[in-house]
C-alpha positions, 0 to 999 in steps of 0.5 A: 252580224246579229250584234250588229243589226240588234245595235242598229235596232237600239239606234233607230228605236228613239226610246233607247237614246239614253241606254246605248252603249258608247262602244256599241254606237263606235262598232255601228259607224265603223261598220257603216264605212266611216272613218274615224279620227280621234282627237282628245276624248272626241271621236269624229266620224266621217264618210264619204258622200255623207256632208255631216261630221259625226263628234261623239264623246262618252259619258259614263260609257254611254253615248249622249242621247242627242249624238245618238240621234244624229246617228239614227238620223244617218242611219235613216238617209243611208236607208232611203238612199239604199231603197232608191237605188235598189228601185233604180237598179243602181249599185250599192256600194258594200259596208265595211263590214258588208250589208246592214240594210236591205 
């Protein structure tokens, strides 16, 4: 879990978008629910209630700085919605992994 939240810290700090590694951002979004389908060298992530496909390759075992930025911006709406439904005292559906925000 604390490697976990340190990759989501890495993700959601806009200065480290060149530096995350491609296995790390992998282990972000599955644990965030997404399923994954591989076709080539593209890894495309998707998940439910969440209208954008996510197409990542590697690069040097690095992921690129914009697919990282496509997963901080995830990131960032999976947060608000949390927040608001915590506010309105709806249910939180569970990660695969269990909470990362809170």
């Amino acid at each position: 879990m604390i490697a976990i939240i340190k990759i989501l810290a890495d993700v959601l700090e806009a200065d480290r978008d060149n530096n995350i590694l491609f296995s790390d951002l992998q282990r972000l979004l599955d644990y965030l629910g997404f399923r994954r389908k591989v076709k080539g060298s593209h890894f495309i992530y998707w998940r439910e209630g969440i209208d954008e496909i996510i197409n990542i390759q590697p690069e040097a075992g690095k992921a690129k700085a914009y697919q990282v930025r496509q997963v901080r911006n995830i990131s960032t709406v999976i947060a608000e919605w949390i927040e608001t439904a915590e506010l309105l005292n709806r249910k939180i559906p569970e990660c695969s992994g269990g909470r990362v925000f809170a």
